[in-house]
N, C-alpha and C positions, 0 to 999 in steps of 0.2 A: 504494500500500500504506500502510495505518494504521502509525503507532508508538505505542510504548503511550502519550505525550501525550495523541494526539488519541481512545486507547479509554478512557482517562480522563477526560477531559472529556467524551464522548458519554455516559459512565455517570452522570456527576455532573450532566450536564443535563438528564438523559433524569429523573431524579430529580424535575423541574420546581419547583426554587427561585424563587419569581418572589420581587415586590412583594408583601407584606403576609404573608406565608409567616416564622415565624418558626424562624431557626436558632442550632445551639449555632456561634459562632467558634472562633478557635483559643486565644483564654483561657479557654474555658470562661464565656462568657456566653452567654444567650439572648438574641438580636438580632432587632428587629423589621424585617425587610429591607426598606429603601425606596429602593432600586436596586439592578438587577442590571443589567450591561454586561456581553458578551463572559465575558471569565474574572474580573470582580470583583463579588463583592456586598458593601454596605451597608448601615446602617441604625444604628439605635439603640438599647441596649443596656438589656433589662430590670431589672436589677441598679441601677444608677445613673444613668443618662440618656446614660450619655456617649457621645458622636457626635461624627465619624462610626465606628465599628466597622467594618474593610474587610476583606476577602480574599479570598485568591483561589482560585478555585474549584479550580484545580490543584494549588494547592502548599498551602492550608490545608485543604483538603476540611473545609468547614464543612458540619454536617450539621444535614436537615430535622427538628426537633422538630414532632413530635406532640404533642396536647393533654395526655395524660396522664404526657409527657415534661415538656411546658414547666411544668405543675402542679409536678412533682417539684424543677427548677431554684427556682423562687420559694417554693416550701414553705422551703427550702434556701438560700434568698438569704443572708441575715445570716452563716450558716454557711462559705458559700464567699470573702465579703468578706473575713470577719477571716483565711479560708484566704491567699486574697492579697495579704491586708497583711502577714501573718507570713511568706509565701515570699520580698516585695520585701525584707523585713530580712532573709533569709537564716536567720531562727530556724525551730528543729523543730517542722514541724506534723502530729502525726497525723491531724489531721482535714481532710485532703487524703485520708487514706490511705483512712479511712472513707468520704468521699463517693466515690470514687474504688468502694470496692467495692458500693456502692448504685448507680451509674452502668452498673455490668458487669450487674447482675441486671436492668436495662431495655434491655439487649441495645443501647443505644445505637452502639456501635462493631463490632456484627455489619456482616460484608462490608465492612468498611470496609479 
């Protein structure tokens, strides 16, 4: 008998995350995946280069961005930086709040 681990991982694999497949992580980058092992993928991160960007497929559920997704993220790039330079100071960022409701209107975190 399945527990719900293993029908979460079959739903998020079945999803077909590979190599070269680009997903959001769990900071909210768009990462260019250039491994996937078991329950980890990698790769490197469109926003700034930094690598390696890891997680795991169970416990981050990083999810598959589509073209017109991954568009929206990099349109949005500068915006989301200074979003996470001001969260690491701990100072008020509305415009988390904003992108955050732009993210909802691309259904991104449907069935998630």
């Amino acid at each position: 008998m399945r527990n719900d681990k293993d029908n979460k991982m079959k739903d998020l694999t079945d999803k077909g995350l590979e190599v070269g497949d680009i997903y959001l992580d769990c900071s909210y980058h768009p990462v260019l995946c250039t491994e996937s092992v078991g329950d980890d993928v990698s790769g490197i991160s469109l926003f700034d280069g930094s690598t390696p960007r890891q997680c795991s497929i169970y416990n981050c559920s990083p999810i598959k961005l589509m073209p017109e997704q991954v568009k929206f993220f990099i349109e949005r790039r500068n915006d989301f930086l200074e979003a996470e330079s001001l969260f690491k100071k701990e100072e008020k960022i509305d415009v988390y709040d904003k992108l955050f409701e732009e993210i909802e209107k691309l259904s991104l975190f449907k069935n998630n």
